[in-house]
C-alpha positions in Angstrom: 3.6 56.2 45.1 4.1 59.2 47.2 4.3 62.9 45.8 7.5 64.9 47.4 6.2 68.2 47.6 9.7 69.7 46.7 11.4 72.9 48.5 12.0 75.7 46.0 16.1 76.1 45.9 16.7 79.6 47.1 18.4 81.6 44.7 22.6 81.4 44.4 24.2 83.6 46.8 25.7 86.7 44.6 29.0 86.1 46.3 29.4 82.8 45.1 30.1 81.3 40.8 27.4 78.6 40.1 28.4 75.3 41.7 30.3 72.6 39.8 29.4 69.1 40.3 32.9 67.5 39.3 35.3 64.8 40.1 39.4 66.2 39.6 40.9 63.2 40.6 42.1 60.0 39.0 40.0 57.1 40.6 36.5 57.2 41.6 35.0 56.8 45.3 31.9 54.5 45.2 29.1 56.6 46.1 31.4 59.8 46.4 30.2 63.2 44.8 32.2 66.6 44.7 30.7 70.2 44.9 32.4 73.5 44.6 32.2 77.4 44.1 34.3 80.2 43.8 33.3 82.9 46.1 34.1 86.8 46.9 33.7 88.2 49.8 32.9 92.0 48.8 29.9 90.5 47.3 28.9 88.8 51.0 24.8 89.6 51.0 24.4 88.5 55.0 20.7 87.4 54.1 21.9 84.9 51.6 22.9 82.9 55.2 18.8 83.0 56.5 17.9 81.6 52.7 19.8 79.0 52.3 19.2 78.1 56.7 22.9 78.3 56.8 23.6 79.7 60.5 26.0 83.1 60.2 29.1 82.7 61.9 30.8 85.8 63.6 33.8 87.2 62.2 35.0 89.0 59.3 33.7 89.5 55.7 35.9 86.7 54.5 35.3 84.3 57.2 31.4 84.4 56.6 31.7 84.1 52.6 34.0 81.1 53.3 31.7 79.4 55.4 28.7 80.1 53.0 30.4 78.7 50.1 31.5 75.6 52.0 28.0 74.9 53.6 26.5 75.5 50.6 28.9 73.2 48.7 27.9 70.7 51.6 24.4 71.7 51.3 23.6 70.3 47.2 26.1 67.7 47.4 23.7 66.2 50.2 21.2 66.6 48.1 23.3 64.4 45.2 24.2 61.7 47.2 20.8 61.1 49.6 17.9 63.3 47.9 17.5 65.5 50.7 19.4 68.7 50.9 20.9 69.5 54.8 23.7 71.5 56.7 25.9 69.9 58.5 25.8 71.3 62.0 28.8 72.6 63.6 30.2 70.5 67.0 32.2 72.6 69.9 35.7 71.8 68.5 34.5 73.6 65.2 33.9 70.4 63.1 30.8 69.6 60.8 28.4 67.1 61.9 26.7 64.8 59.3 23.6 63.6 59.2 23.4 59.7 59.9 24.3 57.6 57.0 26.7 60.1 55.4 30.6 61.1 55.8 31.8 64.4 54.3 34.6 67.1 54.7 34.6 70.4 53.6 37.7 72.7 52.1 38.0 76.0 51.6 40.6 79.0 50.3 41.4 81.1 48.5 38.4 82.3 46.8 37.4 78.8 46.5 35.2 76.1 48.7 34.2 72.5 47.7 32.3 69.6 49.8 32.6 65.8 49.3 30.2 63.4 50.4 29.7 60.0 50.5 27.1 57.1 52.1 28.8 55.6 55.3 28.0 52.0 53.2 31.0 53.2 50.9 33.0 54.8 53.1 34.0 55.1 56.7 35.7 58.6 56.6 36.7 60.9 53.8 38.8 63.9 54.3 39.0 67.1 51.5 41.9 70.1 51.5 42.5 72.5 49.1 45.8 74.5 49.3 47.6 77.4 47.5 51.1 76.1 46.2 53.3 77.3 49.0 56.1 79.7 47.4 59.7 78.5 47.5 61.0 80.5 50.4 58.2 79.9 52.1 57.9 76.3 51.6 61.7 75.7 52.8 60.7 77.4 55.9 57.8 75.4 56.8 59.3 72.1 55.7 60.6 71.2 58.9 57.3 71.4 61.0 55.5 69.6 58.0 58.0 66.8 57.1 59.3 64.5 59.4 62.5 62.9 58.3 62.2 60.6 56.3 60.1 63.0 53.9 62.6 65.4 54.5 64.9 63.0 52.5 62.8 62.3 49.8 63.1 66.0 49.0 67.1 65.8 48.1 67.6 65.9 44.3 64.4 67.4 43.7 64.5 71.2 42.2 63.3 74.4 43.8 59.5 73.6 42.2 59.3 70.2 42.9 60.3 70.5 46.4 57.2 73.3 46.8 55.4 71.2 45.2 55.9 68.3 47.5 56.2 70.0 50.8 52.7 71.5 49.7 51.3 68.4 49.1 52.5 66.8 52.2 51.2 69.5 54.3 47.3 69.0 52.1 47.4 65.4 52.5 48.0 65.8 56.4 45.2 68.0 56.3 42.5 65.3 54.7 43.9 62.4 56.5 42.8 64.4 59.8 39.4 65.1 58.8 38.8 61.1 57.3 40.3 60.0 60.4 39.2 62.5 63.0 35.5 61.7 63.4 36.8 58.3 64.1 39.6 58.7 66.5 38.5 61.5 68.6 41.5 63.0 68.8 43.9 65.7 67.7 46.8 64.9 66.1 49.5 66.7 64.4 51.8 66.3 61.2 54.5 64.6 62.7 51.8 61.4 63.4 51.9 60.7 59.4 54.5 60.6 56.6 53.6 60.6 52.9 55.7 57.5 51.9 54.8 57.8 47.7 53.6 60.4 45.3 52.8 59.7 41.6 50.3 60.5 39.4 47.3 61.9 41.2 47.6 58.4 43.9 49.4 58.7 46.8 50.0 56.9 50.3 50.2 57.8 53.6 51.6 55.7 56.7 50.5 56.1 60.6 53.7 57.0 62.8 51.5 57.3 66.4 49.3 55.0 68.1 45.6 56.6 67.9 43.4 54.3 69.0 44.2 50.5 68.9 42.8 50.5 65.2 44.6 53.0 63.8 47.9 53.1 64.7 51.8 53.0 63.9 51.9 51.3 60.2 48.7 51.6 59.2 48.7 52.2 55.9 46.7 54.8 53.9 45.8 55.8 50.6 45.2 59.9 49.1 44.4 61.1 45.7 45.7 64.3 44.2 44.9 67.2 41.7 45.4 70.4 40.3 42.1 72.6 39.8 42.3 76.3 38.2 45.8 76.3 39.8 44.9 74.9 43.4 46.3 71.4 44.4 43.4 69.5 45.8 44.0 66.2 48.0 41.4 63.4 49.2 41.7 60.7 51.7 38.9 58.2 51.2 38.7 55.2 54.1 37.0 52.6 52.1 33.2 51.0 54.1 
């Protein structure tokens, strides 16, 4: 057998809490692992970025420490799921760019990043979002750019908490179903091109209302997982292999 010489880990960025290899939701993804950090940006060390072979984007303090902490995330849960550690490069439109044999997504705000990744043999695309519960005034604003109708409807009865709760949640699971999809498709697409048809207990689904390509379009059926972590909600879309 061959001896791996193996490549010390650099030490953990000061701006970032050690990383927590952990699955919130309520069903399992074959061959699917989960990373996350907390991170501050007043601790930002910009040398931390040359360590780790992270490139440094431009921008501000908080933009830097939030792309550290994702890559980083990215970065060891590589490592988990094929052995060898990597950073995802970054395409012109702005999105990461796996190595072969892998699908991932990365999330960040807040104060908090996390990367899932998972072989392309158990999944075809996987899409990760992480969002603040939108206040109740400002959720009521927003509702009619995130929902389309029939959501919209699904939100009479509800009180002021639960309707947050689910106008956030729409707007997160719109989020992940563009990054599973989006490597696929090739194309943008916006909130009105999805509803969330059904919500309960960490599972939900999610229906096509466009034509994408001539695989993925109007009806097509998807499904999303949900959860709460130290008071963020966190949604997954996971396109089985």
């Amino acid at each position: 057998m061959q001896n791996r010489r193996m490549t010390p880990t650099p030490p953990l960025p000061a701006c970032c809490t050690p990383l927590l290899d952990h699955w919130p939701f309520p069903e399992a993804v074959a061959g699917a692992r989960l990373l996350s950090t907390g991170f501050d940006p007043a601790r930002l060390d910009p040398e931390d970025f040359a360590r780790w072979g992270i490139p440094q984007p431009r921008g501000v303090s908080k933009r830097q420490a939030e792309y550290l902490a994702g890559r980083l995330c990215a970065h060891q849960a590589l490592r988990c799921v094929t052995g060898r550690p990597g950073v995802p490069a970054t395409a012109e439109d702005r999105s990461p760019v796996w190595p072969a044999g892998v699908v991932g997504s990365i999330t960040h705000g807040a104060g908090w990043a996390a990367a899932v990744v998972a072989s392309n043999t158990a999944c075809r695309g996987i899409g990760l979002d992480v969002e603040r519960l939108l206040a109740a005034t400002r959720a009521e604003r927003l509702a009619g750019e995130i929902l389309v109708p029939d959501e919209l409807a699904q939100l009479n009865g509800l009180d002021e908490a639960s309707r947050a709760e689910r106008i956030t949640l729409a707007f997160s699971f719109k989020e992940s179903l563009f990054k599973a999809l989006y490597p696929m498709v090739r194309q943008r697409f916006y909130f009105e091109a999805a509803q969330v048809t059904e919500l309960a207990e960490g599972h939900a689904r999610l229906r096509l209302l466009a034509d994408l390509t001539p695989e993925w379009r109007t009806g097509v059926e998807l499904r999303g997982q949900y959860a709460e972590v130290d008071g963020r909600l966190l949604t997954l879309v996971s396109i089985p292999a």
